[in-house]
N, C-alpha and C positions, 0 to 999 in steps of 0.2 A: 504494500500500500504506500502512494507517493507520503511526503510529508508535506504537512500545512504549507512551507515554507516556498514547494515546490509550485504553488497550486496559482497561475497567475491571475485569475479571475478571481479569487481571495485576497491575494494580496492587493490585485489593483481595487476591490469594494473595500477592504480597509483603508487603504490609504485616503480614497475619497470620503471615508468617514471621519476620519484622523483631522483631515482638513474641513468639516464643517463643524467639528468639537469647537476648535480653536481658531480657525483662521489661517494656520500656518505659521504663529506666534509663536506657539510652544511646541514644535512637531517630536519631542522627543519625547514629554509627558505625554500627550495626546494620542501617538501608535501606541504607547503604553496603556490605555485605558482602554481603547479601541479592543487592543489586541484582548485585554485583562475581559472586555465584556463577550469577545467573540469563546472564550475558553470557560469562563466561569457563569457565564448569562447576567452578568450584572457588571455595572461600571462600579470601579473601586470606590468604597467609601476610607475618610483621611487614613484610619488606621489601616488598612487592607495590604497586607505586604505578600499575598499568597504568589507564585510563580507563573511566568507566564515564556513559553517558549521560546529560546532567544534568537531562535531562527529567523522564527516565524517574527517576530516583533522586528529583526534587521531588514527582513524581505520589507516589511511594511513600510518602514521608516526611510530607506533607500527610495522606495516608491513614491512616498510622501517630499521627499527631498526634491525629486526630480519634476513633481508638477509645481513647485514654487519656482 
């Protein structure tokens, strides 16, 4: 089975989530939360330090990087 990471129609709808969180202001927090809600089904609350795969969250955030 591929990994999340590999999957480009995942990474590309996260990243365009990424960028409606925020703007494109914080795109490192924001693939983070994205990512954090695409795995756990909920956006992080302040204390939430659960894991999120760091593949998959580079894929996104590469993604996210490249439409700014």
């Amino acid at each position: 089975m591929p990994a999340a990471a590999d999957d480009q129609a995942l990474v590309a709808a996260l990243a365009r989530e990424s960028l409606a969180l925020g703007g494109g202001t914080e795109p490192e927090r924001d693939c983070w939360r994205v990512v954090h809600r695409h795995v756990h089904g909920m956006l992080p609350s302040e204390y939430d330090i659960r894991e999120v795969p760091e593949e998959l969250y580079l894929a996104v955030l590469a993604a996210c990087r490249a439409e700014l």
